[in-house]
N, C-alpha and C positions, 0 to 999 in steps of 0.2 A: 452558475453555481458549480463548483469542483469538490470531488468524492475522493475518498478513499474507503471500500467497505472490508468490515471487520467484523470479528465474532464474539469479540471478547464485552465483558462486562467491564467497566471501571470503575474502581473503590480509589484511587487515588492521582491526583496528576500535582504533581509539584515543578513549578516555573520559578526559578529562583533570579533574582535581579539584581545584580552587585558587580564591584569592580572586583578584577579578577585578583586574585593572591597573585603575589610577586614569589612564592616556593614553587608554580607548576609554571615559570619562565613565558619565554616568547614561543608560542607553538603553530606560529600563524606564515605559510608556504604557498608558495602556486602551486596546485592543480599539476601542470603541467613541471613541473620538477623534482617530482619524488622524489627522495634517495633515499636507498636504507641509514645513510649517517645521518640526518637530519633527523628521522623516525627514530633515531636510539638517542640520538640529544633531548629530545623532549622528552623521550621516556626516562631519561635522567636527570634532567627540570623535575620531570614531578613525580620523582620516586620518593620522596619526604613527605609529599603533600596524598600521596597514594599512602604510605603506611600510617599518618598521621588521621585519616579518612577510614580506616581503618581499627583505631584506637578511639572512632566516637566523633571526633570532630568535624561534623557534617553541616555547621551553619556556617563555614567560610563561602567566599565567593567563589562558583564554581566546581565544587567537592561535592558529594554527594554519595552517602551509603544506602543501600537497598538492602537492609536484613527480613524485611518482614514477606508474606508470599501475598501474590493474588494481586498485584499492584497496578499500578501506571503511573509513567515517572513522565514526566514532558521538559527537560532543557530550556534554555536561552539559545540563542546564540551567543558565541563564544568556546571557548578552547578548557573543553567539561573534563571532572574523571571522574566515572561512576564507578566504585566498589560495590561489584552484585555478589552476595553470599545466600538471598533468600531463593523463592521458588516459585516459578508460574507470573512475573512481573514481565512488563511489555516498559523495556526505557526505550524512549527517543530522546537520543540526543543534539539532533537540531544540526542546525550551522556551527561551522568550526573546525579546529584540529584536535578533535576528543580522545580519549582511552576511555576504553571500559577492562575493569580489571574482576575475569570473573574467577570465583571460588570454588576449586575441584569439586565438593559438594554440593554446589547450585546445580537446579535440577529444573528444568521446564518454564525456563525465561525465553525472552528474545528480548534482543538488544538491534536496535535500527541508529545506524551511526548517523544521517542525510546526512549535509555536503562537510564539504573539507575532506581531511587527511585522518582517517581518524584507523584507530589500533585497537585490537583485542589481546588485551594481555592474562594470558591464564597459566597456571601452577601445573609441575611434572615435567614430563618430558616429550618431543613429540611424536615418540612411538606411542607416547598411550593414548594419541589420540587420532579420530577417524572423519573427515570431512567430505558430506556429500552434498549436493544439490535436492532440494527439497522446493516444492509447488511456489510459487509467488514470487519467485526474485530467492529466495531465503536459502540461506547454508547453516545444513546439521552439523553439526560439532559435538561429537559423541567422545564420553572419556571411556576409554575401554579397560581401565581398572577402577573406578566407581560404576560405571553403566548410568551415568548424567549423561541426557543429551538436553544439550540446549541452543538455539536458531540464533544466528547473528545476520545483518543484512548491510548493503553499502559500509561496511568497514574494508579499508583500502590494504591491511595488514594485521599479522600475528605474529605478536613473541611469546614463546612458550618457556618457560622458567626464567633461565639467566642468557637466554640465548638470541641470536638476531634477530631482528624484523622479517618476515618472509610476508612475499606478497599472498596475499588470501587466494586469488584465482590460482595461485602453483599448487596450493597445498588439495586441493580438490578435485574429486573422483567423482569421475562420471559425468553424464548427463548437459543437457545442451542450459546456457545459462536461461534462469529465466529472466526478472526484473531489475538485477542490483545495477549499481552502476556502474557502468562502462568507463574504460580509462579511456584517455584520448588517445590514443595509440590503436586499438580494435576493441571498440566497443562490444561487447556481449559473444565475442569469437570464442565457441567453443576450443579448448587443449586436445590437439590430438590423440595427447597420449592416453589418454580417458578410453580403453578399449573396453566393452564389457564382459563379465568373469564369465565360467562357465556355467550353463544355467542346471539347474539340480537335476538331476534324475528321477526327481516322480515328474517330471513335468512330462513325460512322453504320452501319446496318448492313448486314453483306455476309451473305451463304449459311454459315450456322452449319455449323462443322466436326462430323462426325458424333460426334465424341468429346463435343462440347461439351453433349450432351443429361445432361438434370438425372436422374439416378433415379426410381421411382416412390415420391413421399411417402407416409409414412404416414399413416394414416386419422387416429391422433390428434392429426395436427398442424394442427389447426385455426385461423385466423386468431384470434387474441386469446384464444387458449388455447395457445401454445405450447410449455407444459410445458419440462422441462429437454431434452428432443431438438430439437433446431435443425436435422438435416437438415444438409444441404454447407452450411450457411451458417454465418458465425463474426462475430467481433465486429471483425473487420479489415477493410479494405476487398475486396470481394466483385464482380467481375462474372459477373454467369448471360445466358443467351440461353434463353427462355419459348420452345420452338418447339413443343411438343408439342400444346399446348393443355390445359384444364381443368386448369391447374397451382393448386396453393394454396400460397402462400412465403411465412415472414416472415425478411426479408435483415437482420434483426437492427442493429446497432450497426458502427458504422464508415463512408467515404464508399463507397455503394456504385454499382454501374451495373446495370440493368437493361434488357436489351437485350429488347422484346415483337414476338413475331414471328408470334403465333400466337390464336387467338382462348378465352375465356369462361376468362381468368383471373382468381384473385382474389391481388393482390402487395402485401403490405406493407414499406415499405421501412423503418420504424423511425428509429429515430435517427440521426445523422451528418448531412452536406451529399451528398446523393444525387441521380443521374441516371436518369430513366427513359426510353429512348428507345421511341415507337409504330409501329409500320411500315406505309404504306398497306395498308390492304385486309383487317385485324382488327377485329373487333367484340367486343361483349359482357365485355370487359375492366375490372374495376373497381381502380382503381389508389389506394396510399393512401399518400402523403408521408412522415407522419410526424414527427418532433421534425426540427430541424436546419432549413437552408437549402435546400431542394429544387427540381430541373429539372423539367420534363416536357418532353418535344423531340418532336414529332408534323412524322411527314416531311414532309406537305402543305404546302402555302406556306396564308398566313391566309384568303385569297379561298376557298380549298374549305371551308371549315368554318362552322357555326353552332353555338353555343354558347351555352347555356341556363342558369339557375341551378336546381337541384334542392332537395329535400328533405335537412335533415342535411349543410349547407354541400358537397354534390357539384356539381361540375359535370358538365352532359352536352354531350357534345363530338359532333358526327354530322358524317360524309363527305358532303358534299352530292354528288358524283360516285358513288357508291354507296350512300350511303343507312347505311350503319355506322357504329355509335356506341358511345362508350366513357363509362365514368365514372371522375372524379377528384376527390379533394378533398386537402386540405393539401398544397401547392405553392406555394411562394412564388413561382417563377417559369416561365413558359410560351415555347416556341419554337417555330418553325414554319419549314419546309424551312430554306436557309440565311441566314434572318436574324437577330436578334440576339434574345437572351433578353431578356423584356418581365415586367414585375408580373403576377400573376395579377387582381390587383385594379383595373389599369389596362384591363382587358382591355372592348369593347363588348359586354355582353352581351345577347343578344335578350330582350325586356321590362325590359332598364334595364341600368345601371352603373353602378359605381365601388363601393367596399368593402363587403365581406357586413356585413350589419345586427348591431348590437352583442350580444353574448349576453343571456338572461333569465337574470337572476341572476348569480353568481358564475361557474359553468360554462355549458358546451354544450356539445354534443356531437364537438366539434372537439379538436384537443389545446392543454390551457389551462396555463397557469404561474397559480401562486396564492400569494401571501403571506400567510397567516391568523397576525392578529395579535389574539387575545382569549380570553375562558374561556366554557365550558359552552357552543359553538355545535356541530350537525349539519352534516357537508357530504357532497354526495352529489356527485362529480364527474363523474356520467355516463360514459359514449361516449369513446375515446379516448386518445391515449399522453399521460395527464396527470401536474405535477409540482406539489405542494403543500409549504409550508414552515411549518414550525407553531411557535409562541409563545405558549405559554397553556396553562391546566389545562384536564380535563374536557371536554373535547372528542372527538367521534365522528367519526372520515374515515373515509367508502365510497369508497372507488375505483374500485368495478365495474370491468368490461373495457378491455382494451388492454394496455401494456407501462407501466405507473405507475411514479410513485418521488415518496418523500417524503424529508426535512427535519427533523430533529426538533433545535430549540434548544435547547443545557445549560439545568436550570433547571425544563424544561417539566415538567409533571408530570400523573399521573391520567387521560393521555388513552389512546384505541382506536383501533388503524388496522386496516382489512380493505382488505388486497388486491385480494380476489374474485379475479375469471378473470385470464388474462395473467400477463407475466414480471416482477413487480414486484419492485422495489427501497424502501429503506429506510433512510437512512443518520441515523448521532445525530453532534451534535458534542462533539467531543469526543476524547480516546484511546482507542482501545480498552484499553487498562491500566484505565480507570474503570469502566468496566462489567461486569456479572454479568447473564446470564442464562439464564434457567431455563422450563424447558418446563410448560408446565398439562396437565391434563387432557383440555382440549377442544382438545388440538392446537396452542394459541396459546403464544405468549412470555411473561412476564413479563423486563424489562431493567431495574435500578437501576443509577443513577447512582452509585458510592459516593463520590461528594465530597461529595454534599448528600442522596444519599438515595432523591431522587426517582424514583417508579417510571412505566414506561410500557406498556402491552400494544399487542401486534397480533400477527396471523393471518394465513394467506395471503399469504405474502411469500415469494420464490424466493428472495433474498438480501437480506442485513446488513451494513452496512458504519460505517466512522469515516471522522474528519478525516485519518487517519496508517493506514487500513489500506485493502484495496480489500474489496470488499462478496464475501461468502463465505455458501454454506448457513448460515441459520439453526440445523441441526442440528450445523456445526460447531464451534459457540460453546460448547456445551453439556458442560459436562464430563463426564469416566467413558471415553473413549478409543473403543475397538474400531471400529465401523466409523462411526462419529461423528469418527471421527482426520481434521486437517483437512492432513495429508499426502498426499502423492502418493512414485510411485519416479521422479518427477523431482525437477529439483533446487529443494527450497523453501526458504523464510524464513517463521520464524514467533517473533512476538513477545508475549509477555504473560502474566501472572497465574495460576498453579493450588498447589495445593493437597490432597496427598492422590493424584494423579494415578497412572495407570498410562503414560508416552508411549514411542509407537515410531514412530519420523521412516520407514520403510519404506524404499526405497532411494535414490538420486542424492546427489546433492555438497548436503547439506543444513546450516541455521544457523538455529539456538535458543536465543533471549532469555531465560533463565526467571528471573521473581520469584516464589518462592513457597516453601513449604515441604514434607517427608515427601511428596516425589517420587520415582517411579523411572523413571529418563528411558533408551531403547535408543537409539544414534543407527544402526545397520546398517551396513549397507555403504554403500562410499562415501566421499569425502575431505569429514569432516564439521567444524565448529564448532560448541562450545558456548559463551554466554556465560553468567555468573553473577554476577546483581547482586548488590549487598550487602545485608544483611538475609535472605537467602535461607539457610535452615536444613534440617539432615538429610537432604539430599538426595542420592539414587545414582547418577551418570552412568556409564553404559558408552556407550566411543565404539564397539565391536563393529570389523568390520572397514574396513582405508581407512589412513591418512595423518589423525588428526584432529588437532584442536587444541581445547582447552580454555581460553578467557577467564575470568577474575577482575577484576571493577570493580574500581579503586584500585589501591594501588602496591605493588610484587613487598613492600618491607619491613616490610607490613599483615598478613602470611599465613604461619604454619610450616606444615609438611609433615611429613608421618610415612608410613615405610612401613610394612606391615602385613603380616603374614606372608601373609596368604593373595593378596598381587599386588595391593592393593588400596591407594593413597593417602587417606590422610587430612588433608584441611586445614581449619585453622582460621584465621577473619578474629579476626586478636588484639582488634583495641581492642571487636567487636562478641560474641566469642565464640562467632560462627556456626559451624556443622564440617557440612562435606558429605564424601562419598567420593566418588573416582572411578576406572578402572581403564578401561584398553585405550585409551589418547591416546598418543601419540605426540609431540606440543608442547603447553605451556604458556604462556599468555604473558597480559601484565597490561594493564590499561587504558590505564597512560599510559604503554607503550611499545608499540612495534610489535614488538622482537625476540622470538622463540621462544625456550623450553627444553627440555631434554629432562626429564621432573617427575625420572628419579632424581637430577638435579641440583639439587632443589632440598630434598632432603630433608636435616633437620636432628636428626631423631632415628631412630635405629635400632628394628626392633621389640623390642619387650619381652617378649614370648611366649616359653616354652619351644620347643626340638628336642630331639629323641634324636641328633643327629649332635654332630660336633665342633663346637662356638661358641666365637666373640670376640666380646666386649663387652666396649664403651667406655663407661664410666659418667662423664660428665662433669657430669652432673645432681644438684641434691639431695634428699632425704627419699623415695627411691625402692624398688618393692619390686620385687624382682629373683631366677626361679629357672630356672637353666639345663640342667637334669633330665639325662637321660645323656649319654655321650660324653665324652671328653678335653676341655675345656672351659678358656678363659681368661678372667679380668674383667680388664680395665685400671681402675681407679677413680682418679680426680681430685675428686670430688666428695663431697659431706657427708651422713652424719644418711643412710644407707642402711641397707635389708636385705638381703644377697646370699645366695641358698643356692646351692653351687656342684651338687649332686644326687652322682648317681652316675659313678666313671669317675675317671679318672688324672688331677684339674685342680691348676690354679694362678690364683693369684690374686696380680694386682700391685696393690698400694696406692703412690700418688703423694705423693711427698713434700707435705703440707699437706693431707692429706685428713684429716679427724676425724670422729668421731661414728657410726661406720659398723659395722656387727653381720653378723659372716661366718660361714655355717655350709659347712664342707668338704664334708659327706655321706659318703660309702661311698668306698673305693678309697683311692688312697695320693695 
């Protein structure tokens, strides 16, 4: 079973399923040949079918407007263009070479392009607007003459009014990438030029409020062993105040502050654009950067200090008015009392300067970015929060220590990754819909690709992630349910492939994708959603308790309905002859619409099963076999080539003028 979790409620998903309009052209590209001419061809293909989508015309194939708020919008695959002008909507637009064309006035959407080539085109100019990196993969796109921000993700490009296509990673400040997806050229490679601004001026520090002390850590939270216990720290932005002394922290993921006030700490600040501030008159302090853009702000003005180059790229920093010294390494940039933030590698360092010497070999013990492009090589990345991208068979990655994450290219095949110590990550490209994996023996994964095949192992890895999902326990991939279930009793989202399955979504306002077949899905308590793609066979939904809704890909007149005696619907997708049950929903509703029903509204055949009570039956069908066992009993018949045995009990039987073929047995009683 494969996840993706979310927070959001859904009031709508619309899957539209048609051949595309010949007005938004041919939009369909490698991957591998971007060009900004190609990205203004198609945005000129479908500038007619954009303003026309625009003007109302939103049931063509492919077009699609989003005025109203609070939505969800779900795609085909195919080469989309969504006009968002509403507020607070989550579009996915799937497979394809998409646009989304959002409206200065939209305010608190996100638009998720997955695969293809796809573009955000939005109104103004682009001074008025401000792009930065945000938690999950996600880029803020703030308009700074309305004050709309709203989150776009895997969109490969932006044109902003009448002007070119710009790649989306140029346009974006700050911060190390998180989940979008990686071009084939350096996947997820943070932009140099992302240095962080100057950080404010209250931040200096004052006399820590007594509340503001950290808890006593645990013992097994040891620096570069993390484990899944993080302690008050989270993947948001985070400030703490060290006053205690002999603190051991890792401040994890997000931009965080670190206020040191106290002495013989050891803080790792991890990923993000992170500030650390030092306060005269600490020593023994060993401080460690981490991924991202980072401060170090040491109160002293630069005359008090001397500054050495160390062992394992640290620097040691010593008070020359008291004689205390600290150590730091990865920090991009350095401050001192109130002057301005300076390169760390500008800095005069006593026995020399200007930038640390180049690594031996591919790594060091520093945190390294690595693109390995080849087959059957060993890498050993040492020391460090490193990130490796891999293209090639038969290949071994060591990652040993730190907070790691790798890369794995569709394609790759026969290769080994070990984690080792630390919180590492792992992500394949790709959907998660492609992938299968399966637990060994010795603890380790086995993942096949099922487009091509191809298999990959690794170990020691905290989490798993795709191009379209966020990285989750590797134990929750794993199918068989129980406490492997990759739900929570808040509110999630989870999309992808089982088979055979036992699933129970646990409680909150939850929503489930399912392709698969001979499932039995619980959705609990809670105002849930199901969707149900096509191709999806014998499978049992109970929505349990809540307000649910039950989706069906394709169009309400793809699908009969039957009700069952025992409370239970049965539908079948006609042209595929799929039949699922399902029981305890509350609304029905189809891909290409957004409105609800209530199912006993949609039911076209009556059960066929005996009662012992009084029955009416409508026989409008032919060659049918039909027994109404006791009670006062009526048939109505219109139809042909039937068996009716009416049972036991005082009935009657109406035959409709033009019925033929039909064989009545009365039973017992008058």
């Amino acid at each position: 079973m494969t996840s993706i979790n979310s927070t959001d409620k859904v009031t709508r998903v619309s899957n539209q399923q048609a051949e595309q309009s010949s007005s938004t052209g041919e939009l369909k590209r490698s991957a591998t040949h971007k060009t900004d001419e190609a990205v203004s061809t198609a945005l000129n293909r479908a500038a007619q079918s954009t303003r026309r989508a625009k003007d109302g015309l939103t049931n063509d194939a492919d077009k699609f407007k989003v005025t109203g708020d609070d939505g969800k919008f779900l795609a085909k695959k195919g080469d989309d263009v969504a006009v968002v002008s509403g507020n607070n909507n989550l579009v996915r637009l799937q497979g394809g070479n998409d646009i989304a064309v959002l409206s200065a006035n939209a305010d608190g959407n996100r638009i998720h392009g997955g695969g293809g080539d796809d573009t955000l085109k939005i109104d103004g100019k682009l001074k008025d607007y401000v792009f930065t990196r945000a938690e999950g993969g996600w880029i803020e796109v703030k308009n700074t003459e309305t004050g709309t921000v709203n989150l776009i993700r895997n969109m490969d490009y932006v044109v902003v009014g009448d002007g070119k296509p710009v790649k989306t990673k140029d346009l974006v400040q700050g911060g190390k990438p998180g989940n979008e997806k990686p071009e084939n050229d350096k996947p997820g490679k943070p932009d140099k030029e992302d240095k962080p601004g100057k950080p404010d001026k209250e931040d200096k520090p004052g006399k820590p409020d007594k509340e503001d002390k950290p808890g006593k850590p645990d013992k097994e939270d040891k620096p570069g062993k993390p484990g899944k216990d993080k302690g008050p720290f989270t993947k948001e932005a985070d400030e703490h105040v060290f006053s205690k002394g002999g603190e051991k922290a890792n401040m994890r993921k997000g931009d965080d502050i670190a206020k040191v006030n106290s002495d013989d700490n050891l803080i790792r600040m991890n990923g993000g654009d992170d500030y650390t501030m030092v306060a005269l008159g600490t020593s023994g302090n060993e401080l460690h950067g981490g991924g991202g853009k980072d401060l170090i702000h040491f109160q002293g003005e630069r005359e008090q200090y001397s500054i050495e180059k160390a062992e394992k790229n640290f620097y040691i920093i010593t008070d020359l008015e008291t004689g205390e010294t600290n150590r730091f390494r990865n920090y991009e940039q350095i401050q001192f009392g109130n002057g301005k933030p300076m390169s760390v590698e500008d800095l005069d360092i006593d026995g020399g300067s200007g930038p640390n010497p180049p690594p031996k070999g591919p790594f060091d013990e520093n945190d390294n970015d690595y693109d390995h492009v080849g087959d059957g090589a060993a890498l050993d990345a040492l020391e460090g929060d490193d990130y490796i991208s891999v293209t090639g068979d038969n290949n071994q990655i060591q990652m040993n220590t730190g907070d790691d994450s790798n890369y794995v290219i569709a394609g790759s095949k026969d290769n080994t990754f070990d984690g080792s110590d630390g919180f590492d990550t792992i992500v394949f490209q790709g959907s998660v819909k492609d992938y299968t994996v399966e637990q060994l023996e010795n603890g380790g994964y086995k993942i096949t690709n099922n487009l091509d095949g191809s298999e990959n192992y690794f170990i020691n890895y905290e989490a798993v992630g795709f191009d379209d999902a966020e990285a989750v326990s590797p134990d929750q991939l794993i199918g068989g349910g129980g406490t492997d279930s990759p739900f929570t009793e808040g509110d999630d989202f989870l999309e992808g492939t089982a088979d055979g399955e036992t699933i129970d979504t646990l409680a909150g306002d939850d929503e489930l994708w399912l392709s698969g077949d001979d499932n039995n899905v619980t959705m609990n308590d809670g105002d849930d959603v199901t969707g149900v793609y096509i191709g999806s066979d014998n499978n049992f939904f109970d929505g349990a308790d809540g307000t649910d809704t039950i989706i069906f890909q394709g169009e309400r007149e793809e699908y009969e309905f039957t009700l069952n005696e025992d409370g239970t619907y049965q539908v079948v997708h006609t042209p595929t002859g799929d039949t699922n049950l399902f029981v305890n929903y509350e609304q029905v509703s189809f891909g290409d619409s957004a409105d609800t029903v209530a199912p006993g509204d949609l039911v076209t055949e009556t059960p066929t099963g005996p009662t012992d009570g009084d029955d009416t039956l409508d026989i409008p069908t032919d060659s049918g076999e039909y027994d109404l066992l006791g009670g006062n009993d009526t048939a109505n018949v219109s139809g042909d080539d039937n068996a009716v045995a009416m049972g036991s009990g005082d009935d009657m039987t109406n035959v409709q003028a033009g019925a033929s073929g039909n064989a009545f047995d009365g039973g017992d009683g008058n």
